[in-house]
C-alpha positions in Angstrom: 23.9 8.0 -31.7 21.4 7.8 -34.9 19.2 10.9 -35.4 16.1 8.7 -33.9 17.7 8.0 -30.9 18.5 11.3 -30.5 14.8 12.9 -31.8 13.5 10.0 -28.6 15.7 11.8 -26.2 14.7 14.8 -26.8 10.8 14.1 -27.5 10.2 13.1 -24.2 10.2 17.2 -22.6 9.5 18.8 -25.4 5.4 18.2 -24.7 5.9 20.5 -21.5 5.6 23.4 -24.6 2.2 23.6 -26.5 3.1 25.7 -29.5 0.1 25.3 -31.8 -3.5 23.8 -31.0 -3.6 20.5 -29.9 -7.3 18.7 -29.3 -7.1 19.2 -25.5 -5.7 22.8 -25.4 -7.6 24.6 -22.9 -9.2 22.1 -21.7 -8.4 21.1 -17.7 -7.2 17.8 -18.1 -4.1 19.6 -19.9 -2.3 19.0 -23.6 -1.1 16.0 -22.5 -4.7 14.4 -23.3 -4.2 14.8 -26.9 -1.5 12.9 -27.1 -4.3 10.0 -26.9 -6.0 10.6 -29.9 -4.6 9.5 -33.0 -4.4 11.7 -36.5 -6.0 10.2 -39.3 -3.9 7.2 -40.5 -2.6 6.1 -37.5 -2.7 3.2 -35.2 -2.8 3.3 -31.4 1.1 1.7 -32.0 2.2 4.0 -34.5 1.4 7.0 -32.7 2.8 6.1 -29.5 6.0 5.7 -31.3 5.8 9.2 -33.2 4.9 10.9 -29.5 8.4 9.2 -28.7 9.8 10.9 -31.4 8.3 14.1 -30.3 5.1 14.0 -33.1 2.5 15.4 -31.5 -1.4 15.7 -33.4 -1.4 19.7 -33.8 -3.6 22.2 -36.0 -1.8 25.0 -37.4 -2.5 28.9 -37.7 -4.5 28.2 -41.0 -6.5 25.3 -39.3 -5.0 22.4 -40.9 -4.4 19.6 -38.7 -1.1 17.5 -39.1 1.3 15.7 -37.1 4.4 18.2 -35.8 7.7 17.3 -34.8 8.2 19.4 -32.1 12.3 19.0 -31.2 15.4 20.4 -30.5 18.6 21.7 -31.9 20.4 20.1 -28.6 19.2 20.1 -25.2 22.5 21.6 -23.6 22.0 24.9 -22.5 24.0 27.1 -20.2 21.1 29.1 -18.7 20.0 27.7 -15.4 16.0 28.3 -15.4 15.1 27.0 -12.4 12.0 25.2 -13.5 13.2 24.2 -16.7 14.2 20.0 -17.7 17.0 21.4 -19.7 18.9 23.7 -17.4 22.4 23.7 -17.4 23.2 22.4 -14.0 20.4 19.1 -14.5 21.8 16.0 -14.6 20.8 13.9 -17.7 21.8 13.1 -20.9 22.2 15.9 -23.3 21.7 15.7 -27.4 22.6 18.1 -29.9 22.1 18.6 -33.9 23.9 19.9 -36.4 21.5 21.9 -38.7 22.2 19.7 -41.9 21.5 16.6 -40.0 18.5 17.9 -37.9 17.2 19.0 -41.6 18.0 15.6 -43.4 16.1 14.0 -39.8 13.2 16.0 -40.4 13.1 15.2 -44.5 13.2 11.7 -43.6 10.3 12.1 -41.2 8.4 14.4 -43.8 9.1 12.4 -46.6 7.9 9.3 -45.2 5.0 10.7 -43.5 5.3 10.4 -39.9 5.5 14.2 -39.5 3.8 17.2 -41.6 5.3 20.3 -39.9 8.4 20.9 -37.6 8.4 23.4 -34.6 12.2 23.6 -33.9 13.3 25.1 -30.8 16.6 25.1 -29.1 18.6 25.2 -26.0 20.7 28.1 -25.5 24.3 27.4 -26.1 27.3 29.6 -27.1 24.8 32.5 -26.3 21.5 33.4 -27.6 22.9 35.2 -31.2 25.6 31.6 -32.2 22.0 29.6 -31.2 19.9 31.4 -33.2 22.1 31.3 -36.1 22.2 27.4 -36.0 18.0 27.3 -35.9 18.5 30.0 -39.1 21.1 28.0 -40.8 18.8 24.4 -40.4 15.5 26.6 -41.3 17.2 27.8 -44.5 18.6 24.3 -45.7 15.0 23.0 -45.1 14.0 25.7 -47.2 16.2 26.4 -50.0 18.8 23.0 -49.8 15.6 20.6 -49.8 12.7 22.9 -50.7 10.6 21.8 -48.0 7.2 24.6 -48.6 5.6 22.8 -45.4 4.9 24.5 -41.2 7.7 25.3 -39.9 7.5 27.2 -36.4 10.7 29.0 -35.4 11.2 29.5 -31.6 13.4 32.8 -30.9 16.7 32.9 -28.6 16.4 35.4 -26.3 19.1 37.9 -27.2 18.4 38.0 -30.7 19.1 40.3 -32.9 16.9 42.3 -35.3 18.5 40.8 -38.2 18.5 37.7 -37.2 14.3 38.4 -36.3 14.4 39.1 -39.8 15.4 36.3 -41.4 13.1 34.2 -39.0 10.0 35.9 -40.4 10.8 35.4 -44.1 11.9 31.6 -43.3 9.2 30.6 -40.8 4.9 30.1 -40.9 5.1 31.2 -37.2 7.8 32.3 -34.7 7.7 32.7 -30.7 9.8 33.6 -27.5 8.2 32.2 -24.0 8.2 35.4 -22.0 7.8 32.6 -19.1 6.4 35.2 -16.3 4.5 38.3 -16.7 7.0 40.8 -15.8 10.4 42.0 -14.3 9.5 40.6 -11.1 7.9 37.6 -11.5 10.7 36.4 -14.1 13.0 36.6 -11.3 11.6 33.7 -9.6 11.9 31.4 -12.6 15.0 32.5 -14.5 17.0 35.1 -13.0 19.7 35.3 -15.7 17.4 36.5 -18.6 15.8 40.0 -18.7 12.0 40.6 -19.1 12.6 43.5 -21.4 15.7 43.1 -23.8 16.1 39.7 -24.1 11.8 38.4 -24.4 9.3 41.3 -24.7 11.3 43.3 -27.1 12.1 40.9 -30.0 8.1 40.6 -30.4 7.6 44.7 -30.4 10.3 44.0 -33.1 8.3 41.4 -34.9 5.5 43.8 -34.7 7.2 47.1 -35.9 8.2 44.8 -38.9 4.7 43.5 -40.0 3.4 47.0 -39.6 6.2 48.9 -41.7 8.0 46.0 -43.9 6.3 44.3 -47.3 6.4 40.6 -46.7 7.3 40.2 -50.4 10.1 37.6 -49.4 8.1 35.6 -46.9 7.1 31.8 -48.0 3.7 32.4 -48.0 3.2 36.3 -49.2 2.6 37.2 -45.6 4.1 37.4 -42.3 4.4 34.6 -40.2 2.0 34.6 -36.9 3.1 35.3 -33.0 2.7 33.5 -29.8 4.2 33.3 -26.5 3.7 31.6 -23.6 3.6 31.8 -19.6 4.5 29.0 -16.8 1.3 29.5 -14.5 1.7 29.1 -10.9 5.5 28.9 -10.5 6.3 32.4 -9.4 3.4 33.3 -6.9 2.1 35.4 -9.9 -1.7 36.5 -10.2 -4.0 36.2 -12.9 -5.1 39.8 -13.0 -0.5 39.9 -13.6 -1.1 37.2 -16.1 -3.6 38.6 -18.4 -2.8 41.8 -18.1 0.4 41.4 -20.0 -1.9 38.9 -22.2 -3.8 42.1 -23.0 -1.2 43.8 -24.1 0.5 41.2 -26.1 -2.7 40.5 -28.0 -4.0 44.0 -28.7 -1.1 45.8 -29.0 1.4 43.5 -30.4 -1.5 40.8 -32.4 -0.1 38.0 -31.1 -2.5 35.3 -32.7 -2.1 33.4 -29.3 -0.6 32.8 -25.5 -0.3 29.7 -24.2 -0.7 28.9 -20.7 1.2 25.9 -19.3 0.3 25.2 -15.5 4.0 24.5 -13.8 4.5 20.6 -13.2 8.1 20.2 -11.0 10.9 18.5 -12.7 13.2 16.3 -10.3 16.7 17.6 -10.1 15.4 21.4 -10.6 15.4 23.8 -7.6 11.4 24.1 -7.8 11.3 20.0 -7.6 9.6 20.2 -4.4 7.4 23.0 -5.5 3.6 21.9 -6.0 1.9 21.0 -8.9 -0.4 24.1 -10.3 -4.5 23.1 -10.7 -4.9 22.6 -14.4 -8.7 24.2 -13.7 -6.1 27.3 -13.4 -5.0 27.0 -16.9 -8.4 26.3 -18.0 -9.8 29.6 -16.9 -6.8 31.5 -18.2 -7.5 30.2 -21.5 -11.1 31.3 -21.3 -10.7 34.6 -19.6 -7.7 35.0 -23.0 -10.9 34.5 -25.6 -12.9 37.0 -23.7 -9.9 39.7 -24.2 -9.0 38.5 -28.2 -12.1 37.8 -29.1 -14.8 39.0 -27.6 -14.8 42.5 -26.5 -13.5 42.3 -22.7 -10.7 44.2 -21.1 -9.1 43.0 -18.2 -11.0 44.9 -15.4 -14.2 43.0 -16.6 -13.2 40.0 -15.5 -14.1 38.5 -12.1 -11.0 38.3 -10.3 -11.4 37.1 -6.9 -10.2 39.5 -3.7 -6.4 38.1 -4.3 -6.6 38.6 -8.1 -7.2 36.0 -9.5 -10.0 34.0 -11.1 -12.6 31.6 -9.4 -11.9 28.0 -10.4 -15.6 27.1 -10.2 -17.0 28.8 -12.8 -16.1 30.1 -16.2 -14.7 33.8 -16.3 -18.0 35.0 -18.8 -20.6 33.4 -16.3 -19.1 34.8 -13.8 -19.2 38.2 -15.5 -22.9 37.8 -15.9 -23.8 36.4 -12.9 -22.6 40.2 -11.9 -24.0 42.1 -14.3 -26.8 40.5 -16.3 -28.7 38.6 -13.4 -31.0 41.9 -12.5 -30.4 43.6 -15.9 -30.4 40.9 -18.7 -29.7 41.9 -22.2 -32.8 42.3 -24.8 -31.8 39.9 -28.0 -33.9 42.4 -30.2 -32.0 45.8 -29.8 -28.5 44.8 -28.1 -25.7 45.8 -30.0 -22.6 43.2 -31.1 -20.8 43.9 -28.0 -23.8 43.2 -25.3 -24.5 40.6 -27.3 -21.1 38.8 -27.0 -21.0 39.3 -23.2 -23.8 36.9 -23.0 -22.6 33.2 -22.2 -24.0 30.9 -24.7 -23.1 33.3 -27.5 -19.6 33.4 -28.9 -18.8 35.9 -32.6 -20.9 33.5 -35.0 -24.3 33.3 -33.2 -23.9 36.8 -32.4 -23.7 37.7 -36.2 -26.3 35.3 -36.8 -28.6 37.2 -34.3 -27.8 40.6 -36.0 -28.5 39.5 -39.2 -31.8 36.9 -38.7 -33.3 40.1 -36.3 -33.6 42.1 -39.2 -36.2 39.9 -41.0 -37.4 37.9 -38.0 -38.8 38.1 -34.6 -37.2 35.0 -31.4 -40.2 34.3 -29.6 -38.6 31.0 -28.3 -35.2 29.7 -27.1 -35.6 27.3 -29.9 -34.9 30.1 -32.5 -31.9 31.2 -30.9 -30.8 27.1 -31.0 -31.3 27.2 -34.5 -28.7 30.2 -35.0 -26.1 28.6 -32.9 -26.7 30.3 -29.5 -26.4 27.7 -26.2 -30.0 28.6 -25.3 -29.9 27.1 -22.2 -26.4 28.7 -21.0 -28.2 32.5 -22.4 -31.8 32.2 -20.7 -30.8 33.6 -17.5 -29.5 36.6 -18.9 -31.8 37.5 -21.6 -35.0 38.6 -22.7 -37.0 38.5 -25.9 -39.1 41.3 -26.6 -39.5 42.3 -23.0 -40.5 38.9 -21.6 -38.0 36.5 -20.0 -37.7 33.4 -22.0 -36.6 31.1 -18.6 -40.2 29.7 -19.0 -40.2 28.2 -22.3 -36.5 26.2 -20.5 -39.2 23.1 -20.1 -40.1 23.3 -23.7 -36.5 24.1 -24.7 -35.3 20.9 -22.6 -37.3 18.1 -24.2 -36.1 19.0 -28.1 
């Protein structure tokens, strides 16, 4: 079998993973969307054909936007997730690499432009440590044997060893594990032969101890390479409030620079085949309810978690917060802090700044003058007042510009 034949085999799964932004990432109608929009250069033809190789239209950590082969080093595996297209008791065809000809695959791809950046992940055979050497050995010929300086995200076998972490972070722009569930428990439900602790949560508390103690003198870029995991969403009976609190941690304690939330979707010939579908809205609101813990000032108790934990799908996790909070008591633009300014919807860290910094020379009479600085007037006018007088009035005026 050719090395195309082999990257279309393995393509057509390996979208059940986001791994860096795609267009429609976070958004309800799931990642799958973006497969519909074509990178600059392409035709509707071409790009069907690169999502068969497993190219998918991606933006990296630096915010670049490129197409990424996202592939395998084989798809045999002897774990037996029960979830999971690849598990080892699934009936299908299975693939495998060696590193120098996934490498020289990838070169070809690279070289010819169909693919900018590789995210190479594997299934686990001959144990976690022999797999993770084999994604090492093809990272390093990339590297050093065809001096390939482009992304390259490294996915992590569980088992690893610190060593082995090691050599991921000088090789690789980002590296992940999928901690799958959020905890012990939860795991169980989805794949009962790996551990939560030793085998998932613990190579990232590695990853961190190293970025936090270690020069990155050796890395390819002069820095450490970025985190992320991710979590299967509705597979296990697990709540939000389970969800994101382990999202908390992950992002606050360990900077990962993102978790990705994949809603489960059965796969035929898995013991959870005849398990339903989760509501993408679910994924949606996870991903919001994230950005309110990374970026904007929330901890998990302030988000509105419904009486069996987890999050209403009819509105957004920040309106719901203020709907709450700021209906009776809404925030004055002219004296709130950074923080009480951020847990108004309509303002996200830029038109916050903005407000700080115009305030000191200027006075918002208007919802216009918040438009001006970026804030969604219209989404803020509920909850705010400028200089002591509601600006819901001035909505008429505000709707007709």
């Amino acid at each position: 079998m050719d090395p195309l034949q082999k990257l279309r085999l393995l393509g057509q799964h390996m979208a059940l993973e986001p791994a860096e932004d795609a267009d429609a990432v976070a958004r309800p109608t799931g990642v799958a969307a973006a497969h519909q929009v074509a990178p600059c250069g392409h035709t509707p033809a071409a790009l069907q054909q690169s999502v068969t190789l497993g190219i998918q239209p991606a933006v990296t950590p630096g915010g670049k936007h490129m197409p990424l082969l996202k592939t395998l080093l084989t798809s045999a595996c002897e774990r037996d997730c029960y979830y999971c297209p690849f598990r080892a008791r699934r009936n299908f065809r299975r693939v495998t690499f060696k590193p120098e000809e996934m490498a020289r695959a990838f070169m070809a791809l690279y070289q010819g432009g169909a693919a900018e950046g590789l995210f190479l992940s594997s299934g686990i055979a001959g144990g976690g440590v022999r797999t993770q050497d084999r994604l090492l050995d093809t990272a390093a010929i990339l590297r050093r044997r065809h001096a390939y300086r482009g992304y390259l995200h490294l996915k992590l076998m569980p088992g690893i060893e610190r060593e082995q972490l090691l050599q991921a972070m000088h090789l690789a722009d980002r590296i992940s594990i999928n901690l799958e569930a959020p905890n012990t428990a939860r795991l169980q439900s989805l794949a009962p032969q790996k551990t939560f602790f030793e085998e998932l949560l613990q190579p990232l508390q590695w990853a961190e101890d190293m970025r936090r103690t270690l020069p990155p003198r050796q890395t390819q870029r002069g820095r450490w390479p970025s985190l992320v995991t991710q979590f299967v969403v509705g597979g296990a009976g697990e709540s939000d409030r389970e969800i994101l609190t382990t999202t908390a941690y992950m992002t606050q304690h360990l900077r990962l620079q993102r978790v990705y939330f994949s809603a489960f979707h059965p796969v035929s010939d898995t013991p959870m085949a005849e398990h339903p579908a989760e509501n993408p809205w679910r994924e949606h609101r996870l991903y919001q309810a994230a950005h309110l813990l990374r970026d904007y000032g929330f901890v998990v108790t302030d988000l509105p978690f419904l009486p069996d934990s987890r999050l209403p799908l009819d509105v957004d996790p920040k309106l719901g917060w203020a709907q709450q909070h700021l209906q009776d008591t809404p925030v004055e633009l002219l004296r709130a802090d950074r923080q009480q300014l951020l847990q108004v919807p309509g303002i996200g860290p830029k038109s916050a700044e903005a407000i700080l910094q115009a305030r000191r020379h200027t006075t918002f009479r208007a919802l216009n003058d918040l438009q001006r600085l970026g804030v969604r007037a219209a989404r803020a006018a509920p909850f705010i007042v400028l200089n002591g007088q509601s600006p819901v009035r001035q909505l008429s005026l505000f709707a007709g510009m």
